[in-house]
C-alpha positions as CSV (number, residue, x, y, z in Angstrom):
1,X,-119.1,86.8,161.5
2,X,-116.4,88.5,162.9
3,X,-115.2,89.4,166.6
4,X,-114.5,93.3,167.4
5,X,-112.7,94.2,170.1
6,X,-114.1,97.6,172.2
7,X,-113.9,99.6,175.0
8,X,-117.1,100.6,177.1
9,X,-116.6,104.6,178.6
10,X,-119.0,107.5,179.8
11,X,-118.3,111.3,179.8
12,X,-120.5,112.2,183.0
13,X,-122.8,109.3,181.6
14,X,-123.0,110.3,177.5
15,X,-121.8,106.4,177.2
16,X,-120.7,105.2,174.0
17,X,-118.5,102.4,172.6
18,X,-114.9,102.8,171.8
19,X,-113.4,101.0,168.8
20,X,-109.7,101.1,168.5
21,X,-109.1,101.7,164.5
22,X,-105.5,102.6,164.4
23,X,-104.4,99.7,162.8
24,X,-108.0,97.6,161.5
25,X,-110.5,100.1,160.5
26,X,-114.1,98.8,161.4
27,X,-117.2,97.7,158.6
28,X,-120.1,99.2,158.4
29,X,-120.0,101.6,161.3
30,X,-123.2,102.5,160.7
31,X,-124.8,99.2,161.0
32,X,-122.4,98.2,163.6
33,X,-123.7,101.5,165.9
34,X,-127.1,100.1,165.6
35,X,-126.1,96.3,166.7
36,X,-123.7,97.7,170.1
37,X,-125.5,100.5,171.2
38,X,-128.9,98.3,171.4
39,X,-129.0,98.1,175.9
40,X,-131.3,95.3,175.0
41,X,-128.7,92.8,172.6
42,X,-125.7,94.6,172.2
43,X,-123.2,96.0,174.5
44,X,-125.6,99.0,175.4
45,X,-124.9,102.9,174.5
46,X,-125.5,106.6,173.0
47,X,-123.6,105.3,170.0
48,X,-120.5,104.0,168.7
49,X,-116.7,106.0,168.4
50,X,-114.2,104.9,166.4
51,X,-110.3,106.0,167.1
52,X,-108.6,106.3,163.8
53,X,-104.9,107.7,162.5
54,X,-105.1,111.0,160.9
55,X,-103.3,113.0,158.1
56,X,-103.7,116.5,159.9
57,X,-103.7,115.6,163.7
58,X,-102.9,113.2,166.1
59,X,-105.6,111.5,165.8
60,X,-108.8,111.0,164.6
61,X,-112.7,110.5,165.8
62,X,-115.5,109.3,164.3
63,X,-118.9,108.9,165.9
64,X,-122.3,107.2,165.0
65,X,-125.4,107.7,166.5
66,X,-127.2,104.6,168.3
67,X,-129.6,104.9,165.4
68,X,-126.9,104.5,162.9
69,X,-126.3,108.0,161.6
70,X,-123.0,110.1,162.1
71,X,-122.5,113.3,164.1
72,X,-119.9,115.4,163.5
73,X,-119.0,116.1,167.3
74,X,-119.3,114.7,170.8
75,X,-117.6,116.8,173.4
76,X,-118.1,113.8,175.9
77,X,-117.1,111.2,173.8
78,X,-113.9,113.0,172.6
79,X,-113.0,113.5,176.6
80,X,-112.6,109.8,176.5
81,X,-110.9,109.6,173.2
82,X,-108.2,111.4,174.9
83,X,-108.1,109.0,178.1
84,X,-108.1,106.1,175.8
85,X,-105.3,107.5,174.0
86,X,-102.8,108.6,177.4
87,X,-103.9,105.9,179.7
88,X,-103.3,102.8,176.8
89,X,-100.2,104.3,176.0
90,X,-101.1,105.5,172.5
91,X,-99.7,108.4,173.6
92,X,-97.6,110.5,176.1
93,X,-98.4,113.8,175.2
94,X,-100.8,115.8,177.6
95,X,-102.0,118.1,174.9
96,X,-103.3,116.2,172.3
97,X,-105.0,117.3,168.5
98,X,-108.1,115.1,167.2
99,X,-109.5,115.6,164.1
100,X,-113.4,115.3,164.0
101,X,-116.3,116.2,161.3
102,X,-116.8,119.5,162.9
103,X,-112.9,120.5,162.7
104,X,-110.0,120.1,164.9
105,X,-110.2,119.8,168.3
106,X,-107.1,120.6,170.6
107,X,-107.4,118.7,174.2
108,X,-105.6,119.0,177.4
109,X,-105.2,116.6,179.8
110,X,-105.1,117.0,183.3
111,X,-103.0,113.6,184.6
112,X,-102.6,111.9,188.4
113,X,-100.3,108.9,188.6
114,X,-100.4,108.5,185.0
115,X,-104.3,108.6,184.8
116,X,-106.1,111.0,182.6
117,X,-108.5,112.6,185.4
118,X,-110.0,115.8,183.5
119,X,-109.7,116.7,179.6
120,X,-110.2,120.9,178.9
121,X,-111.1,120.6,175.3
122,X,-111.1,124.2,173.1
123,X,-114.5,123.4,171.2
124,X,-113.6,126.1,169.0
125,X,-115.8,129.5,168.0
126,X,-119.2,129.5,168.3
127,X,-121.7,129.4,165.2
128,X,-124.2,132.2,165.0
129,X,-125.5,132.6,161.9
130,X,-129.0,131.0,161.0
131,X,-127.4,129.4,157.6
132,X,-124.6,127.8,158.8
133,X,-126.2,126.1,162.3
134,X,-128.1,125.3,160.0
135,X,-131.7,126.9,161.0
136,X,-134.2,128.6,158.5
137,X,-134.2,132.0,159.8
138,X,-134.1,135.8,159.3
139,X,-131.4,138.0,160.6
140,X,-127.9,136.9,161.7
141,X,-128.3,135.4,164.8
142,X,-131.3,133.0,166.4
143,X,-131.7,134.6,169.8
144,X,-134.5,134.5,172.4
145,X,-137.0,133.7,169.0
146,X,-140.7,132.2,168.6
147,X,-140.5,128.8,167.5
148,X,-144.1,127.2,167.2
149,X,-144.7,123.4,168.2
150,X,-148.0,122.5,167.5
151,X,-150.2,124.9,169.6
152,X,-147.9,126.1,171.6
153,X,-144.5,128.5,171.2
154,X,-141.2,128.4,172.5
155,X,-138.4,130.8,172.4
156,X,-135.9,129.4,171.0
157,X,-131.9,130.3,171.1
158,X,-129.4,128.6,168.0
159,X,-125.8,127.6,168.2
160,X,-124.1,125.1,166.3
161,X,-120.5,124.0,168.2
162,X,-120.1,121.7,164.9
163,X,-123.5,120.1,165.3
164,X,-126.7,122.1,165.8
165,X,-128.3,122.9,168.6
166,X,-131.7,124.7,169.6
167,X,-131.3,126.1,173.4
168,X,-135.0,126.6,175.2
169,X,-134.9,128.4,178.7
170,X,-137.6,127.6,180.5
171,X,-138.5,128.0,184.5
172,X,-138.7,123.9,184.9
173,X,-137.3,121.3,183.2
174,X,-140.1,118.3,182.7
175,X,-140.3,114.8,181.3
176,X,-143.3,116.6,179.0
177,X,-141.1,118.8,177.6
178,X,-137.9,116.7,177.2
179,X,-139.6,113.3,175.8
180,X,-142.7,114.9,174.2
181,X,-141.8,118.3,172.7
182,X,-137.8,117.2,172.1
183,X,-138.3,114.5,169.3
184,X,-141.1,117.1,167.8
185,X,-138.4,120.3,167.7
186,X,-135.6,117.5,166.6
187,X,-137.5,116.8,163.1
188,X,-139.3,120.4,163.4
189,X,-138.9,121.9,159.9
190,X,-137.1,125.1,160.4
191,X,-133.9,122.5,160.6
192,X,-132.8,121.4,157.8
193,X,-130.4,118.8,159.1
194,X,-132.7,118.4,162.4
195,X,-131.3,119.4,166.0
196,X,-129.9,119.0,169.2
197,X,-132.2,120.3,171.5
198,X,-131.5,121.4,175.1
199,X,-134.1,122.7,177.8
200,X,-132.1,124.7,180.5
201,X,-132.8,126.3,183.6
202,X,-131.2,129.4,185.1
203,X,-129.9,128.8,188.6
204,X,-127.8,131.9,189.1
205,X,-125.5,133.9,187.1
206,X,-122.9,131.2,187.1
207,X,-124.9,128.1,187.1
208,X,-127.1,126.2,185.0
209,X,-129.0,123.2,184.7
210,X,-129.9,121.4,181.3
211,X,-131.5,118.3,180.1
212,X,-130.9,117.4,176.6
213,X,-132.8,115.6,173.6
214,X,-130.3,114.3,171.1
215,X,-130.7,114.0,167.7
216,X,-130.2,110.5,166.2
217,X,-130.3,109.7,170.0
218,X,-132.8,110.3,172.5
219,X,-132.8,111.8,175.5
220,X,-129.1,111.2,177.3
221,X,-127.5,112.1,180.2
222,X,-124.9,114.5,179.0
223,X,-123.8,116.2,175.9
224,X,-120.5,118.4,175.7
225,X,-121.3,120.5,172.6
226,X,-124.9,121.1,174.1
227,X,-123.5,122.0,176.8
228,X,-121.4,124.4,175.0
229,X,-124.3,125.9,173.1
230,X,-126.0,126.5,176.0
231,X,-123.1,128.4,177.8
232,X,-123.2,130.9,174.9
233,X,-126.8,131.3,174.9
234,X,-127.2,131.8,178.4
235,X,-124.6,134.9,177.6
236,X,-126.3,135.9,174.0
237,X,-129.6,136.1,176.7
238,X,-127.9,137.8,179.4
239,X,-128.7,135.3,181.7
240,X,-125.1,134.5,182.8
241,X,-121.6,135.6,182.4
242,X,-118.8,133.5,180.4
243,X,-117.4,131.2,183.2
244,X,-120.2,128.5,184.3
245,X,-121.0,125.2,185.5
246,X,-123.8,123.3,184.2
247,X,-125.3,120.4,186.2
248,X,-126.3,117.5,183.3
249,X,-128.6,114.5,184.2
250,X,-125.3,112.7,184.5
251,X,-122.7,115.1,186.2
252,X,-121.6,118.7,185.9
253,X,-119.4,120.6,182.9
254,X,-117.4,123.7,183.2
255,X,-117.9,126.1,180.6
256,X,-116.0,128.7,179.4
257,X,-116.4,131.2,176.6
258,X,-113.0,132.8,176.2
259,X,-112.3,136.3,175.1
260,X,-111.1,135.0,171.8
261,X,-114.7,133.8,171.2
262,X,-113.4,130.2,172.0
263,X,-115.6,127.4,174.2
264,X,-113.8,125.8,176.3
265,X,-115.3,123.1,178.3
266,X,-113.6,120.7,180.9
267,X,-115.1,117.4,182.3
268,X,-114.3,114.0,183.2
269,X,-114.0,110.7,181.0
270,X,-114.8,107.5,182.8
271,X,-113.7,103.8,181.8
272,X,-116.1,101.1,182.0
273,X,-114.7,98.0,180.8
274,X,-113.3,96.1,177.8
275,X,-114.8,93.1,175.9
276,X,-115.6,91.7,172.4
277,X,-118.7,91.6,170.8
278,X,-119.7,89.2,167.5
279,X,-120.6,91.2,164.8
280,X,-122.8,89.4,161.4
């Protein structure tokens, strides 16, 4: 048995739990994940992130899933990374370099009385080609094509933003489609490493709305590289124009894709509380 220190925080309600490695790294983070994200007998989550020393960055992330497996990229949960970081005096810097699965991520913080309030995170250049998302595919880019789910089709929109995602504009976003087509187009087998899949809805030509399905996950209430995706889709579909906001289950994002074929998006990161949890 051992007793593992950890931090509770939300990015616009994508909640995981925060493990400070910089000095003990943790055991098992995959079996860990499963034990504190349980809302029934653990501490209650969308997964577990570790905060680790790096060789290349600042810092370093690493995140499980609630269901044990690693992602290589959160865009909510690396929001809070960076509050972590500033507000527990880890660091002082207010642009800050964390190293994830999916690359380096360079953050800036936006600070009131010494309080992280926003994070502006470059989530780097968008991934378009079929191979690399990855999605089985012809062509060089997944836009606006048929993706069959039992009897019915879909058209379907591909980015990956580190971690794959499968963008579907439709005219309302339902619990049918969320809960009973998402898990179907997660393990669908045109992806290879299954998918993150968002349902959007157009609101005007800087606004969105988006529910998401995660993989490894479930439905949450945010997710920052979805969100992401979906601001490059909804220009790749000529629905929208590179600045927008995108109202999540859980609060709104600000996306931007930059003229150097950057994302940027900028959000909140929320502390919950501190405890300790017994781990087998």
């Amino acid at each position: 048995m051992r007793t593992v220190p950890f931090t509770k925080m939300h990015g616009i309600g994508n909640d995981y739990v925060y493990i400070n490695c910089l000095e003990t790294p943790l055991e098992d983070p995959s079996g860990a994940a499963v034990i504190m994200a349980d809302r029934h007998f653990g501490v209650g989550g969308d997964g577990i992130v570790l905060i680790l020393p790096s060789d290349v960055a600042d810092f370093r992330m690493r995140m499980f899933n609630s269901d044990g497996s690693e992602a290589e990229m959160c865009g909510n949960a690396i929001r809070c990374v960076a509050k972590y970081l500033y507000d527990r005096g880890h660091t002082a810097r207010k642009a800050v370099n964390i190293e994830t699965l999916a690359g380096i991520r360079v953050l800036e913080l936006a600070v009131v009385n010494s309080t992280v309030e926003s994070v502006r995170v470059d989530m780097g250049e968008p991934v378009l080609i079929p191979a690399d998302i990855p999605v089985r595919a012809d062509g060089d880019r997944v836009v606006s094509e048929p993706l069959l789910v039992g009897d019915d089709t879909y058209s379907m929109t591909c980015v990956s933003m580190g971690n794959p995602h499968c963008i579907i504009f439709v005219d309302e976003i339902t619990d049918d489609l969320v809960l009973g087509v998402g898990p179907k187009i997660e393990v669908h087998p045109r992806f290879p490493s299954k998918i993150n899949v968002e349902f959007a809805k157009v609101i005007a030509s800087d606004e969105l709305e988006m529910r998401v399905w995660e993989r490894g996950a479930g439905e949450t209430l945010a997710c920052g590289t979805g969100a992401s995706a979906l601001g490059v889709a909804a220009v790749l579909n000529g629905h929208c124009g590179r600045h927008v906001i995108i109202h999540l289950s859980g609060g709104d994002l600000v996306i931007d894709w930059a003229e150097n074929n950057h994302v940027f998006m900028t959000g909140p990161g929320t502390f919950v509380f501190d405890g300790e949890i017994v781990l087998p």
